[in-house]
C-alpha positions, 0 to 999 in steps of 0.5 A: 910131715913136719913142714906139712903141719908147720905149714898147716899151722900158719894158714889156720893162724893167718885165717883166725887173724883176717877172721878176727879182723873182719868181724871186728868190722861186722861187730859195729853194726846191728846186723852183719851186711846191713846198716840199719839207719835210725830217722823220723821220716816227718821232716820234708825234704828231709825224709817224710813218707809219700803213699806210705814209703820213705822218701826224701833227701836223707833216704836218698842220701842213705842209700848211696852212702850204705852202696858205697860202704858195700851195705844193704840198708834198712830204715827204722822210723822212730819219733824224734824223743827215741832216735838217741835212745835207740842209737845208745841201745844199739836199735840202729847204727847211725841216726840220719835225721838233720842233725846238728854235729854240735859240741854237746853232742860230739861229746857222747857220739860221732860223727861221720863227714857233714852233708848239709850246711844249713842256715836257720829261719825265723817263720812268721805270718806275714803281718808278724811285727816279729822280724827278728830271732834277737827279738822271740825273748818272751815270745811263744815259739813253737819248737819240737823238744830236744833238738837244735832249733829248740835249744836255739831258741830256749838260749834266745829267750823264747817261751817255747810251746812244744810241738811234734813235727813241722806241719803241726808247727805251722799250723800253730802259727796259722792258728796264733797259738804261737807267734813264729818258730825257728827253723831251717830255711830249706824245710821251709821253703819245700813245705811252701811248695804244697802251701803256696797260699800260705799267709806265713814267711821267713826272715834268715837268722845271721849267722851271728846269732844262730850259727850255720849248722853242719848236718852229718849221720850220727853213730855211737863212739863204740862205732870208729870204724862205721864212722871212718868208712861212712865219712869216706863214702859221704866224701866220695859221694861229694866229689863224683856230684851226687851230693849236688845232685840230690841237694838240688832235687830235694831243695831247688839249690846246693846247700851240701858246700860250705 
């Protein structure tokens, strides 16, 4: 009877330890089994919506990486001036929205493996004088608040008009409310697809003057073990070629290597 009770004992312990252990996991995310993906869903080919449903690179991308991390998903569009707030308030797990792992930035959150590297355009109408980023020190440029390209240009000089998302950005140069915008190339060039008679361009910022950005999911520090498994599966993801795969579709090009 003894032995029994002894044995009895064991297995409860080593049940409330493998417990403990898996919930420290589940702990991590919003909702047990789901990971709840934080975006804008304004940004093409990024995510935008088409016929009311989410689609778009980052959409696509999620759901690969949520499958690989034996996940369901589940998206939470939110405007760009919320995305952190809802990260720090435990709204969504991680944030895929184009972000840029800069060093303000990796202080306060992390930051699983990159997915994209993209470089920055300055976007003109084509008769612009204004062919180089050096240049926008004084210029009205239009940039949606808080993020890269905005800071980008603030450290360039730049008179910053604040807008709420890409096309409202074009349509200001269209209309000579600005002179020009920073951007990356990427958005850019999948926007021009639909604009084909556009009257704007872009000229590619060195890397001297805006460096390459490393774009990657970004998650709360209270979150390691979400982070170390996301960055596994996003690296699996760029080894069997489905980072490749999605790049092209979405880009015409691979931009997921350095």
């Amino acid at each position: 009877m003894k032995k029994k009770f002894s044995f009895l004992f064991v297995i409860g312990i080593l049940g409330l330890i493998m417990t403990a252990c898996g919930s420290k996991e589940n702990n991590e995310l919003k909702t047990n089994g789901t990971l709840t993906v934080g975006m804008e869903g304004t940004y093409a080919p990024y995510a935008y919506r088409e016929n009311g449903k989410l689609k778009g690179f980052e959409v696509d991308l999620a759901k690969e990486v949520a499958k690989k991390m034996d996940l369901k998903v589940k998206f939470v569009p939110t405007k760009w001036d919320s995305l952190i707030a809802g990260l720090n308030s435990g709204t969504f797990d991680v944030v895929f929205n184009n972000m840029d792992e800069n060093p303000d930035r990796k202080k306060q959150y992390s930051f699983a493996s990159p997915y994209i590297y993209t470089k920055s355009a300055l976007i003109t109408k084509k008769d612009s004088k204004l062919t180089d980023a050096k240049d926008i020190k004084g210029k009205k440029i239009g940039e949606g608040i808080g993020t890269d390209n905005y800071n980008n240009a603030k450290k360039l000089g730049a008179n910053i008009v604040v807008s709420p998302d890409f096309q409202t950005t074009m349509d200001m140069i269209n209309q000579g409310r600005i002179v020009g915008a920073i951007n990356s190339q990427e958005a850019f060039l999948n926007w021009r697809k639909t604009h084909q008679k556009t009257d704007l361009t872009y000229h590619v910022v060195p890397d001297n003057v805006i460096k390459t950005s490393n774009i990657a999911p970004m998650l709360n520090k209270k979150s390691p073990e979400t982070t170390k498994k996301m960055s596994k599966a996003i690296d699996e993801l760029r080894k069997d070629g489905t980072l490749k795969k999605l790049s092209n579709k979405y880009f015409d090009k691979n931009i997921t290597d350095k």
